[in-house]
C-alpha positions in Angstrom: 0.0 0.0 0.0 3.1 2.5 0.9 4.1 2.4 -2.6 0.9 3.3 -4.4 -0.2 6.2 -2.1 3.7 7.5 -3.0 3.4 6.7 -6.4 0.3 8.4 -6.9 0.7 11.3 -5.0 3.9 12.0 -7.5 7.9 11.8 -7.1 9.6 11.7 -4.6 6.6 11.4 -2.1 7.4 9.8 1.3 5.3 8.8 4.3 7.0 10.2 6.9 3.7 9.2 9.8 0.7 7.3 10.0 -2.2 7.3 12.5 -5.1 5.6 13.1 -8.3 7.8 13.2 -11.2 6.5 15.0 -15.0 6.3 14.5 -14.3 4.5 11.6 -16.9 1.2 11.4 -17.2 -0.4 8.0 -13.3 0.3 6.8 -10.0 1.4 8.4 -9.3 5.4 8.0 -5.9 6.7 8.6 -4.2 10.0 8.2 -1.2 9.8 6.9 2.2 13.0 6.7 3.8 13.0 3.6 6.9 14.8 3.0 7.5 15.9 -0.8 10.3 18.4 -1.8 10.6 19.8 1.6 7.1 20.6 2.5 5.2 18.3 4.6 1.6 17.7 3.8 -1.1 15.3 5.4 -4.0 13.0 3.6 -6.4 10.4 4.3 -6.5 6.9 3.7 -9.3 4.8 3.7 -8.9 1.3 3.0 -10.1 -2.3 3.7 -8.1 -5.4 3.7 -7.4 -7.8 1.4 -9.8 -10.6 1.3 -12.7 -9.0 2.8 -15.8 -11.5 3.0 -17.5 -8.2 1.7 -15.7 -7.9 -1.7 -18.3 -7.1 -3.7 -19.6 -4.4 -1.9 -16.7 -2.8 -0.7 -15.8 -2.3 -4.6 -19.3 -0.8 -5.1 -18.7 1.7 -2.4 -15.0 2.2 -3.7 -16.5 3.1 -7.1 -19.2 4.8 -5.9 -17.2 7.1 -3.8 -14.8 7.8 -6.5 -17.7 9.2 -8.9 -19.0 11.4 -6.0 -16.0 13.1 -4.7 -15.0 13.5 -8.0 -18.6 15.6 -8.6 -17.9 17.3 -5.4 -15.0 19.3 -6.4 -16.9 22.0 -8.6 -19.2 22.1 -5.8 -18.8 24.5 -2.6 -19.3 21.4 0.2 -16.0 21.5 1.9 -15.3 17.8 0.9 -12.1 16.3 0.6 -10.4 15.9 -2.8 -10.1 12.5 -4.4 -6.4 11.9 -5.3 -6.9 8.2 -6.5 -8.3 4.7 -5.7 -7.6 1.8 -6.4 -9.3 -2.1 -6.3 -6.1 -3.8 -6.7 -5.4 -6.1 -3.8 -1.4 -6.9 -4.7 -0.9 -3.2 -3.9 -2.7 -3.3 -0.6 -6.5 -1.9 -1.9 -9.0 -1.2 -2.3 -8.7 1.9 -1.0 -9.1 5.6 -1.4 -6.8 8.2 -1.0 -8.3 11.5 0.0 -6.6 15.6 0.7 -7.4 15.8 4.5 -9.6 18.3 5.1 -9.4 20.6 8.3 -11.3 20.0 11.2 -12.3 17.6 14.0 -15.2 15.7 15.4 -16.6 18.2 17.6 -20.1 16.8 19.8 -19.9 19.3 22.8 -20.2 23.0 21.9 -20.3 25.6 24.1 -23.2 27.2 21.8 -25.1 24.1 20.6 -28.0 26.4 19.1 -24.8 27.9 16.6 -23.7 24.3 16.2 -27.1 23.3 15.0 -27.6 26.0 12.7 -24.4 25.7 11.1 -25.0 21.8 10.6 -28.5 22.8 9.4 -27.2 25.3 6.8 -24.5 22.7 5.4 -27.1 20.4 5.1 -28.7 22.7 2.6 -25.9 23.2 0.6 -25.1 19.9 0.3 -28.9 19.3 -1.3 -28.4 22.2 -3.4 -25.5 20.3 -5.6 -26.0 20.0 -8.6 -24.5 16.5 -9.5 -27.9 14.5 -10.4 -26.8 13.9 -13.8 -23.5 12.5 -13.0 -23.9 10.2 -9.9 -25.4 7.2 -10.8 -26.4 5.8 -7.8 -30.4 6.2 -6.3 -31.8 5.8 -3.8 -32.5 2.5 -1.6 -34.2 2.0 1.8 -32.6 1.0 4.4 -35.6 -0.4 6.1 -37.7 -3.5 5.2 -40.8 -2.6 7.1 -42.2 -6.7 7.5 -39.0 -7.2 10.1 -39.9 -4.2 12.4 -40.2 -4.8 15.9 -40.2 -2.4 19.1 -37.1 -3.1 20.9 -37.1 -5.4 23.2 -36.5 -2.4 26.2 -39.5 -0.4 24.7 -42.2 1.6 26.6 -44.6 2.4 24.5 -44.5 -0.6 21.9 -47.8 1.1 20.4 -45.5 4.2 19.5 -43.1 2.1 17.8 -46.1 0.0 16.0 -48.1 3.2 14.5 -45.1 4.1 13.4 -44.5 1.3 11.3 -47.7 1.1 10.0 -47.2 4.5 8.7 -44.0 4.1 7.1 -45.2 0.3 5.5 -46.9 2.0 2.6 -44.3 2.9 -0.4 -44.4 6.7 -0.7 -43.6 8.0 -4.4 -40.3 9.5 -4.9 -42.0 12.9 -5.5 -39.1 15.6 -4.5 -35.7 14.7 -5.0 -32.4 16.1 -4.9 -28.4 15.1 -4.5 -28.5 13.3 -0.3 -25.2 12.6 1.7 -27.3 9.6 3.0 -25.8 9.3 6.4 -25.4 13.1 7.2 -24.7 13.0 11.2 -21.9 14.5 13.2 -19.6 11.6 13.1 -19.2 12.8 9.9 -19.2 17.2 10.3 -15.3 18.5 11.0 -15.0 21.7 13.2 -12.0 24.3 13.2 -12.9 26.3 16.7 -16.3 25.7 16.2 -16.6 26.8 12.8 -18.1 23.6 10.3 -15.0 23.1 7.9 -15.8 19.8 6.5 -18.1 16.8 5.7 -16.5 13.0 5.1 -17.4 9.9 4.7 -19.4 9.9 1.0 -19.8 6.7 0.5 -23.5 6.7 0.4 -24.5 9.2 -1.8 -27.3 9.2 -4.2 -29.8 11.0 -5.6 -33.3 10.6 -3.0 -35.8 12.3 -0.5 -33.6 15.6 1.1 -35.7 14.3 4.3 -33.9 11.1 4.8 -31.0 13.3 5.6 -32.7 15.2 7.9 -33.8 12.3 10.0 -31.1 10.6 10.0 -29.4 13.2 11.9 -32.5 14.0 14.0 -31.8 10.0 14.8 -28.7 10.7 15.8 -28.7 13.8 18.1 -31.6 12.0 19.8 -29.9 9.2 20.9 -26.6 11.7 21.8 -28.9 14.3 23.6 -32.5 14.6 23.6 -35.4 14.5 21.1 -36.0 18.1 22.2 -32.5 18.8 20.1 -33.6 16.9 17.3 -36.8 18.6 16.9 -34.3 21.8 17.0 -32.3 20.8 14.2 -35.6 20.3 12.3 -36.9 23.4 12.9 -33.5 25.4 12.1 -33.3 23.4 8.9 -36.8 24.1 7.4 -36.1 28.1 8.1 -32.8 27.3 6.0 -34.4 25.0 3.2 -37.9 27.3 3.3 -39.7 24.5 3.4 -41.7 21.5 5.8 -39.7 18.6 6.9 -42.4 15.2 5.1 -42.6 13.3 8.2 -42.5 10.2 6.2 -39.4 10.4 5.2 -38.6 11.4 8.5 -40.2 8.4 10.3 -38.3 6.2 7.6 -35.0 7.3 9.1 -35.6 7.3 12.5 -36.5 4.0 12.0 -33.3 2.8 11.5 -32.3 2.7 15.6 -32.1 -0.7 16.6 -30.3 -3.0 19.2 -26.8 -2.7 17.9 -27.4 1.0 18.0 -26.2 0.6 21.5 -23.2 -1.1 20.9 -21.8 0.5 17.6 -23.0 4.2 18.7 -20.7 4.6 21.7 -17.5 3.3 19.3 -18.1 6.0 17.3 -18.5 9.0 20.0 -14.9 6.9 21.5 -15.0 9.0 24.9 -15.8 12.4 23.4 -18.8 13.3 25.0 -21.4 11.5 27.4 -23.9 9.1 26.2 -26.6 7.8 28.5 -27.4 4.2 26.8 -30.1 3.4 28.9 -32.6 5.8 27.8 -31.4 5.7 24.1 -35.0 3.4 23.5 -36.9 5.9 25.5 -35.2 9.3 23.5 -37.0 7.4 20.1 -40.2 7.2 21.4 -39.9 11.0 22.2 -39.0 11.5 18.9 -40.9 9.1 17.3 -44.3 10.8 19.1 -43.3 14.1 18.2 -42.8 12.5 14.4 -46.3 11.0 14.4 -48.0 14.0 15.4 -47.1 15.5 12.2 -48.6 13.2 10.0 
């Protein structure tokens, strides 16, 4: 792998440091300091290793991601620049080799209601792109609403089973627009609490803007509280100038599940308190507050 990421980032390129960044679930991320002609520069790697039961799909998301941060660069979305990939697995690959872009995980701000605005703003921007004619990929649910249970800690199981009977019909694919698809703020950077990048692409298609929108409404529920979430919503329809379709939004919230509660505090890694006890109860907050909508 050394000698492709030097190759491709041009003569006499040399990785001088690795390390290992974390949050990082379905592949291995890395940033890595390069030293060419006296200047020291640092990228990202993001890899998987050879012989991965999941070969087919990790070349999917490899290609995938390719086309999209390609499509990004005549975009504004602060997004880091592709610089190659590759699928061979003699040099170490698949992998993609990204320009590190500036920032952080930041989950604790001192002024949350700025921190939610400015994720709420990016969020428009990001479904402002205009890159429906070159990314191929559209849009798949996540859910397949016949395997839909309450979990098995749940309160109000009758919250949990309206909401699937709302979400079991197939709703049309009426408004659509360019999606990051798992917009949360695992994947926001922060430079002294200014939003400086998004990551992790992978996922992108063309689908409802509102799957976005609930997928990080999932998300700061189960971190802080569904009154948050409800926040966010509210900050990003006054940036969008238009309603949030609670279908869509039910469809993402309905992604929490079980392992929720194992993968979730991996990902936060000791940077901010998570109380996974009431993660269940948080949903059916959120999931109330959803429902009335409808």
């Amino acid at each position: 792998m050394r000698t492709w990421i030097e190759e491709a980032l041009g003569p006499g390129a040399r990785i001088v440091a690795t390390r290992r960044l974390t949050g990082g679930l379905t592949s291995l991320v890395h940033e890595l300091a390069v030293e060419r002609k006296g200047r020291r520069s640092r990228y990202v790697l993001r890899s998987w290793p050879p012989g991965n039961e999941h070969k087919d799909w990790i070349l999917r998301t490899v290609t995938a991601e390719t086309a999209i941060l390609t499509a990004l660069e005549r975009s504004d979305v602060p997004a880091p620049h592709l610089i190659a990939s590759t699928f061979d697995e003699a040099a170490g690959g698949p992998a993609l080799l990204m320009t590190r872009v500036p920032g952080r995980v930041f989950l604790m701000p001192k002024d949350r209601e700025r921190w939610l605005r400015q994720i709420a703003q990016m969020l428009v921007r990001i479904h402002e792109v205009n890159a429906t004619g070159t990314i191929g990929a559209r849009f798949e649910s996540w859910l397949n609403p016949g395997d839909l249970t309450p979990p098995a800690d749940a309160t109000r199981a009758d919250i949990w089973r309206d909401a699937f009977a709302r979400v079991a019909s197939r709703r049309e694919l009426t408004h659509t627009c360019f999606i990051h698809r798992d917009y949360q703020h695992f994947n926001l950077l922060w430079t002294r609490e200014r939003l400086t990048g998004v990551v992790d692409w992978s996922g992108a298609c063309v689908g409802p803007p509102d799957v976005d929108v609930g997928h990080c409404r999932l998300n700061l529920t189960l971190l802080f509280s569904a009154e948050v979430a409800e926040r966010f919503r509210g900050l990003y329809e006054a940036e969008s100038g238009r309603a949030v379709d609670p279908y869509w939004d039910l469809h993402a919230l309905l992604s929490y599940g079980p392992d929720w509660k194992d993968f979730l505090p991996l990902q936060i890694a000791g940077r901010a308190p998570l109380e996974v006890d009431g993660m269940t109860r948080r949903m059916e907050e959120v999931l109330t507050l959803a429902l009335r909508r409808m």
